[in-house]
N, C-alpha and C positions, 0 to 999 in steps of 0.2 A: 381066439386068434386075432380078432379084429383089434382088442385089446392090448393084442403083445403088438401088432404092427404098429398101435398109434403110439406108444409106447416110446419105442423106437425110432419112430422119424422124430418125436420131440426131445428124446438124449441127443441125435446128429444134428437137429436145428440149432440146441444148447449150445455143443460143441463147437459148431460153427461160428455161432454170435459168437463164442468167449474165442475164437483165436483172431477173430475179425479185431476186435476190442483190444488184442495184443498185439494185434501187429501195426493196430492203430495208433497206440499209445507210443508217447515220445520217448526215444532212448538217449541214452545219458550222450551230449556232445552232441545232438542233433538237435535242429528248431522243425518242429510240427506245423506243415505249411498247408496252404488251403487247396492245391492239386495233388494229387494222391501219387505222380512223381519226383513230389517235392522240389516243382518246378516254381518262381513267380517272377513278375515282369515287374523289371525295373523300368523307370519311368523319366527319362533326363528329357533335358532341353539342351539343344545344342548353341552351348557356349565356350566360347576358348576363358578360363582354361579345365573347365569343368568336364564337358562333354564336348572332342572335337571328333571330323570323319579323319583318318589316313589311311588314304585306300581305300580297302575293303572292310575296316576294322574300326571300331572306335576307343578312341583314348582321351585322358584328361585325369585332374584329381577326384573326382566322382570315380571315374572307371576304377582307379588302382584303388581307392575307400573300399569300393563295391568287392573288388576283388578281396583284399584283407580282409570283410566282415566275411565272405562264403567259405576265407579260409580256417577262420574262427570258429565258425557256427556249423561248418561243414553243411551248405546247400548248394544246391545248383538256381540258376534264373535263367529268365529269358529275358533279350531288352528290346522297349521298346519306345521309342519318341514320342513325345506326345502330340498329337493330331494338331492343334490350331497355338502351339509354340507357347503357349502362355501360362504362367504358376499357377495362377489361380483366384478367380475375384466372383465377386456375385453379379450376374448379369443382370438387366432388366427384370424380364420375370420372374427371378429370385434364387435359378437356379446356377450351379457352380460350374465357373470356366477352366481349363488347363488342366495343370496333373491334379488339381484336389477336387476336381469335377469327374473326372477317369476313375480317381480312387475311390468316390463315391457310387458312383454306376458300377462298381465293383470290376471295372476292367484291369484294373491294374490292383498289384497287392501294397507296393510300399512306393514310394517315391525317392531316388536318392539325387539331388541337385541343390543349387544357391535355393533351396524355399527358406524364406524366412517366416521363421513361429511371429504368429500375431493369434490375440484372443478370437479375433473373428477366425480363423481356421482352425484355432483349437478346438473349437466350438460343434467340429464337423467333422474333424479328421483326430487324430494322435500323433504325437511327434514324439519321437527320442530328443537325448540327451545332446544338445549342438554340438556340433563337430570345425564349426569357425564362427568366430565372433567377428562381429562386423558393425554398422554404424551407418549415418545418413552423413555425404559428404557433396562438396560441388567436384567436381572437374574441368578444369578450365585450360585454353591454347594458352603458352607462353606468351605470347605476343600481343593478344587481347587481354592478356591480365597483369603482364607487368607494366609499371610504369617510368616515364625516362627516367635514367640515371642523373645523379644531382653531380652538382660541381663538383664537389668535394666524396665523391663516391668511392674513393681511394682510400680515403679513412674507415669506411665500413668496418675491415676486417677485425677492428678493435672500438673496443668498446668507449664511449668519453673519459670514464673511471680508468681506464687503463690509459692513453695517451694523458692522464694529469700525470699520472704514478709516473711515465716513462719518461715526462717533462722534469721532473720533480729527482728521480732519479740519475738524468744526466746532470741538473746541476748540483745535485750533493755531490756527484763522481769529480766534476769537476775543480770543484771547492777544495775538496780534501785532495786531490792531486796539485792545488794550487798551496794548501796549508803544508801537506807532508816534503812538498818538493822547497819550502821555505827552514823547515825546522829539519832536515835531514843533513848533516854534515858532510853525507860521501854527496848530496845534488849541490851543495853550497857551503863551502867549506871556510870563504872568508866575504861575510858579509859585508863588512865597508870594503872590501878592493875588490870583488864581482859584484859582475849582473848576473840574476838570476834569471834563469832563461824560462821556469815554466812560472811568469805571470798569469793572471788571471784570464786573459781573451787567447793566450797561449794554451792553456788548461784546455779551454772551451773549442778552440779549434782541436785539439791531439781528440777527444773525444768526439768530436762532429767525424773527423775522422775514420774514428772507429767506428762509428754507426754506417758509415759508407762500404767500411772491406777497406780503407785505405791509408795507407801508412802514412804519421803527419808527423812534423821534427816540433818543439826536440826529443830528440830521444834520453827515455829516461836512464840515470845511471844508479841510484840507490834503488838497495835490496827494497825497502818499505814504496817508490813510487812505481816498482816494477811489478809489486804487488797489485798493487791498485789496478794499474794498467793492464794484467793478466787477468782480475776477475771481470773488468769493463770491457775487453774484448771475449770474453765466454759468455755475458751475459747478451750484448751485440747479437754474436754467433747466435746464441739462439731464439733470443728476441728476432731476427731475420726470420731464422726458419719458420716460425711459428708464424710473422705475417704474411711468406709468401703461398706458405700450405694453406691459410685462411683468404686468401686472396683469389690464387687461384681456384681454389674449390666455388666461392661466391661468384668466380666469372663463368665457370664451367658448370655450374647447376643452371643458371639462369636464375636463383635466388633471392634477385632483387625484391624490395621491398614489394608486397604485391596489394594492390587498391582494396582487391576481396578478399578479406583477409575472412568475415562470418558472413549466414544467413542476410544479416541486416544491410551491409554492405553489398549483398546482391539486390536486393529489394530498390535502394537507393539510387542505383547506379541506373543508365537509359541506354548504355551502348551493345548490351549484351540479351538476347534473348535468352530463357532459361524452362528447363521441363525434364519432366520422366518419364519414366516408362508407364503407361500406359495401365491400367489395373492393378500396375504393382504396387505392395504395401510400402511403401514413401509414398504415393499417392496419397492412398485414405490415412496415414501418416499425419499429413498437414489437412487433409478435411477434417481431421477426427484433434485435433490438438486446439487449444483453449488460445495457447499463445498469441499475439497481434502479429508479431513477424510471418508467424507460420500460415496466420489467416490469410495475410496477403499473398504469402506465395500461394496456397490453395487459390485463390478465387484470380490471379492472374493466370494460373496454368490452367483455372476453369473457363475465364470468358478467350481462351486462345486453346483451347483442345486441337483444334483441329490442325492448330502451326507449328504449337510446343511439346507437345505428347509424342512418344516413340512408341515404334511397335517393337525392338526391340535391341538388346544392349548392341550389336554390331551397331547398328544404326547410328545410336545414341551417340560411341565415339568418332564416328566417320563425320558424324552433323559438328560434334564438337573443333574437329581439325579443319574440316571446311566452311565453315560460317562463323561468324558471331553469336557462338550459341554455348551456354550453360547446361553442363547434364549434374542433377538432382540423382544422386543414386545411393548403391553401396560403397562403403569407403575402401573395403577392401579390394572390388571391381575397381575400382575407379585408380587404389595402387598398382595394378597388376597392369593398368591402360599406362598407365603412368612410364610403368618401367620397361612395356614394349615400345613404346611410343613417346621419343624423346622430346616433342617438341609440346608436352599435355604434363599438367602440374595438377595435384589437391591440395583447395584452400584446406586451411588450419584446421578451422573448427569442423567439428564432426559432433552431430546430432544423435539421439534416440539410438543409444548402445541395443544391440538387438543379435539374433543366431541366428543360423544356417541350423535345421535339425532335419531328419528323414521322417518323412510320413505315412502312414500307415491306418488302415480301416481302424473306425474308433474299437474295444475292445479285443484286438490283435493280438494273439499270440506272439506275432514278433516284436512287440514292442520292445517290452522291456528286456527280453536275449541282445536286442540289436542295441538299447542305450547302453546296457554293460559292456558289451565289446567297444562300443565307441570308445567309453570312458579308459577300458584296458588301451585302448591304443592310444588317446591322451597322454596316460600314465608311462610309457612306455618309451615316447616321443616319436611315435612313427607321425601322428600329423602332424610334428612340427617338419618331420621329415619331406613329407609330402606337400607341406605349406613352402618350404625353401625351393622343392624342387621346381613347384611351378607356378612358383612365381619369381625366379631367378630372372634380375635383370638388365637387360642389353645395353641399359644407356650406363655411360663412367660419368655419374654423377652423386652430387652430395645431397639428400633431400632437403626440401625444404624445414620442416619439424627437426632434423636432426643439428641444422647451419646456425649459426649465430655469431654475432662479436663475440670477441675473449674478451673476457671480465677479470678484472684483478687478482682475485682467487685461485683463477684456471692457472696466472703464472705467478701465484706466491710465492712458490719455492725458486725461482728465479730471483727474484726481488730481495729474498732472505741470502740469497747468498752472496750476491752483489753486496748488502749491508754487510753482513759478516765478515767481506776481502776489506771493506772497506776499514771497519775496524780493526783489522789484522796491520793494513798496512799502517794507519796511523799509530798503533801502538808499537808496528818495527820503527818509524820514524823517531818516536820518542825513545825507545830503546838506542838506536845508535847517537840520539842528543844528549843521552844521560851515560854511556859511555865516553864520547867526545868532550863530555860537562866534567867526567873523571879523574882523565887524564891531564884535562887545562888547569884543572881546582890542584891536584898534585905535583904541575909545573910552577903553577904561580902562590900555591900556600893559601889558598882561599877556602872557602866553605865548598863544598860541591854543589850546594843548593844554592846557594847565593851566584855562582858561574853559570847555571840552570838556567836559573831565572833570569839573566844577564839576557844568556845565547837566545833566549824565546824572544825576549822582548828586540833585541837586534833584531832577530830572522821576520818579526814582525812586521817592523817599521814600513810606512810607506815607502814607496819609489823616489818621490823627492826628498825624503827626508835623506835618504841615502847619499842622494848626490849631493845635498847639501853639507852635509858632513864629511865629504870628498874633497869639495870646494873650498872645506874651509881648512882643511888638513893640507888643500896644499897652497894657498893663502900664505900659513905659516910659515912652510918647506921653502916659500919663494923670501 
């Protein structure tokens, strides 16, 4: 009896474990989480535009990421802030601050905010597959970082290589409005008894003209210099448009040339103080980097910790808009300050390419569930989606990276067809001279080429030789 009973409470113990062990085991579509109602604490920092409060609620692109991975993976969470605001560094005694110090104390399961992967938190934590690419940038006020505008700051919009071409342009236009309006028989039909009205400083006015919007005499009468003057005022027309769109955009960005353009030019410069955030990796960044540039800025943000160091990115941009002061950060933070905050630019260059990934206890089951979904939503374009949404912004401005002079290139096809009218019309001009050469050669029983060559070298002749042969014609007559 004692036999059959132990019997049997060891088949229902069996029983037991093995349904315990199935109901434990992960089912297809679900992630196997570390609370047994598949509950875990997410773990933000409250940054606009990451993690903000409205209300009662929290929002940002973290929240909605957050949301699409539990929609994915089908979990539930719970969130929670993290205690002393900060990502994560090694403190004194060795041990770890912020959410990768939580993660470790195993208070929290994953982390989802800006953490940037660095070896040192590889080292301690796991991350999935980055979810924003980002970079070490400055940010700087308008006003402390550009410099006065030059005399000649009107020329900006284009580039030197384009004012030659445009130089160079109007006087071929002109030339051949001054050639075609000589050799055409309907603008000049008897060379020794007129004057021909489109001379050379003629020419050059009817075109200064047209670069104004304004009509200049004489006006032309032959098919071939109407030519001319049709493709010289379309190319005008849009030669305008193109410098007034480049014009204003360079006054309405505020995109003047700026002093800090890289790292080294902040270094150089004495009117701006400059720093980061406080334990964050741009920190150990330039302590940990070989480079001399970077060395200086480490050991200036180190014997001034106490001036230049923030405690956090609010800070960082409010210290940049009110002071004389450089914030050292993320590039992609520092666009997002940019586009709330009209009056805050990013110098050019951008440092030490680097990701935003979620983190997570080293050997995690979420790991790798959660960098697949990342990547499906890469694949997909929801974070680009999410990346437009919020960082959509307020200022009507042209950036700086995207602004520059127009380069001759940029209006080739302009240039090509201004040459093209141009050719067009000097060969109607010689069309209607070799008609006109036709008709004279078959009144007067001449060669046609020999009357050709006549009419050219007539329509040639300088101004006084003309008159000189007027003079002397009627010399005779007298």
């Amino acid at each position: 009896m004692d036999k059959g009973l132990h019997f049997t409470i060891c088949v229902v113990t069996t029983v037991l474990l093995l349904r315990e062990s199935i109901l434990a085991a992960p089912k297809p579509g679900f992630v196997l989480l570390q609370s047994i109602n598949s509950f875990s604490f997410y773990l933000p920092v409250l940054e606009d535009p990451y993690v903000m409060v409205r209300g009662a609620e929290l929002e940002g692109y973290c929240m909605d990421l957050l949301g699409a991975l539990a929609g994915m993976l089908r979990f539930q969470y719970r969130v929670k802030v993290v205690g002393d605001g900060q990502y994560g560094a090694v403190a004194a005694g060795g041990n770890w601050t912020g959410m990768i110090g939580e993660i470790l104390r195993r208070e929290a399961d994953i982390a989802v905010a800006p953490l940037t992967v660095t070896s040192a938190r590889e080292e301690v934590v796991s991350f999935t597959t980055p979810f924003l690419q980002t970079g070490i940038g400055i940010l700087l006020r308008k006003d402390t970082a550009s410099q006065d505008m030059s005399f000649f700051h009107f020329l900006s919009p284009f580039s030197k290589e384009t004012w030659t071409a445009l130089l160079f342009a109007y006087l071929l236009t002109c030339f051949c409005l001054f050639l075609v309006a000589r050799l055409s028989p309907c603008e000049w039909n008897e060379p020794k008894n007129e004057e021909n009205h489109f001379t050379f400083l003629n020419s050059l006015w009817f075109g200064a003209g047209a670069l104004a919007l304004q009509g200049a005499s004489p006006r032309p009468q032959a098919l071939s210099v109407r030519v001319i003057a049709v493709v010289w005022w379309l190319f005008t027309l849009a030669l305008l448009a193109a410098y007034i769109a480049n014009f204003t955009a360079l006054l309405s960005s505020g995109s003047e040339q700026l002093p800090i353009q890289t790292f080294e030019d902040l270094v150089k410069q004495r009117n701006l103080e400059f720093g980061t955030l406080e334990g964050s990796s741009t920190f150990y960044y330039f302590k940990n980097s070989k480079n001399p540039i970077h060395q200086m800025i480490y050991e200036y943000m180190e014997k001034r910790r106490e001036h230049v160091l923030v405690k956090t990115y609010q800070e960082a941009v409010q210290r940049v808009m009110d002071s004389n002061y450089a914030f050292i950060g993320e590039s992609i933070s520092q666009d997002l300050a940019a586009a709330r905050h009209c009056n805050l630019i990013r110098a050019p260059e951008v440092i030490g390419a680097r990701g935003f990934g979620i983190a997570t206890t080293q050997a995690s089951p979420w790991t790798k569930p959660l960098s697949i979904a990342v990547l499906k939503l890469r694949e997909s374009g929801d974070l680009d989606y999410l990346r437009n949404k919020w960082w959509e912004s307020s200022c009507l401005r042209q950036s700086r990276d995207r602004w520059g002079p127009l380069e001759p290139p940029a209006l080739g096809g302009l240039f090509l067809t201004l040459g093209i009218g141009l050719a067009l019309g000097i060969l109607a001009a010689l069309a209607e001279l070799s008609s006109s050469s036709r008709r004279t050669a078959a009144h007067t029983k001449k060669s046609c080429c020999s009357v050709f060559t006549e009419e050219i070298c007539t329509r040639l002749r300088i101004k006084g030789t003309s008159r000189q042969s007027q003079e002397t014609s009627g010399k005779a007559n007298a």
